[in-house]
Structure formats: C-alpha cells, structure tokens
N, C-alpha and C positions, 0 to 999 in steps of 0.2 A: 504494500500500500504506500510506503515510503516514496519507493521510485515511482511508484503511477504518479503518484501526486505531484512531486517533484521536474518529474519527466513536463509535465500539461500545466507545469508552472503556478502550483496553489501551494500551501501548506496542507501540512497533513491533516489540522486539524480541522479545515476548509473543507476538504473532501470527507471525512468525518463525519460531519455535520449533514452532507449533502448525501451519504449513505444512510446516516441515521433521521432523515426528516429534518430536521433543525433547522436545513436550509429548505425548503417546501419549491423552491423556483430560483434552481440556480439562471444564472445572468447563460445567452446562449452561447459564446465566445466560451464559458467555462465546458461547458457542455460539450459543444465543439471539439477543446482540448484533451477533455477526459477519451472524448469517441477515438480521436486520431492515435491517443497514446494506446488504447485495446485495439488498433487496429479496427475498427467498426467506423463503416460509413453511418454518415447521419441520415441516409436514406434508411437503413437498418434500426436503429434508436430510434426512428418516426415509428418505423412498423411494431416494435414493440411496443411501442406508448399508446399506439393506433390498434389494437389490437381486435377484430371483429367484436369478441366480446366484451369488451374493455376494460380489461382484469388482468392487472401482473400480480401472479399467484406467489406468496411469500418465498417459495423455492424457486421461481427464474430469475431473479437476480439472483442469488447465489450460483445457478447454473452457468446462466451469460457471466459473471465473474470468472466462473471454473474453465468454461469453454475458450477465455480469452488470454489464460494464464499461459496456453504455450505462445500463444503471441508475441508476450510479452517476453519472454524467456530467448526467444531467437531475435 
C-alpha cells in the first residue's frame, strides 16, 4: 500500500482514508493516479462503479486489489 500510494503521489494515509470511506469522493486526478499505478484503465473503474446492478459487493475490492497485485509486482 506504501508504494501504491507513493507511486500515484498521495500519502498513505490519503489512500487510507479513500479505502476506508473517510474520503467518500476522492478528487478525479487522484482516482486517475491510483487506476494508472494498478494498471486499470479508467474505462474499467467506470465499469465497476457502473455496474448493471449497482453493487460493489464487500469482496470485489478486495479481489480487484488481489487481481492487480501482480501488476504491480512486475
């Protein structure tokens, strides 16, 4: 979480807050930053925000997390 945050130019405990609700409507440039540093187009982040049913179930962020960690890795 260190290097994400780092990486897309916030603090950690910036991104923190924006994991834990605290920030409700990060600014879009931060958004932006976090998408680039996991690799994910913001066309992708729409779609999950956008979601037919429009319900991110408490386990898909943790999975899109999981899924974007070898990303980050290479």
């Amino acid at each position: 979480m260190l290097d994400t945050a780092l990486d897309a130019g916030l603090s950690p405990e910036t991104l923190r807050k924006i994991e834990t609700g605290r920030v409700a409507t990060p600014a879009f440039t931060t958004v932006a930053a976090i998408a680039g540093v996991l690799g994910l187009s913001l066309d992708e982040v729409w779609a999950e925000i956008h979601r037919p049913d429009g319900v991110v179930g408490p386990g898909e962020v943790d999975q899109a997390r999981d899924e974007a960690r070898p990303r980050l890795a290479s």
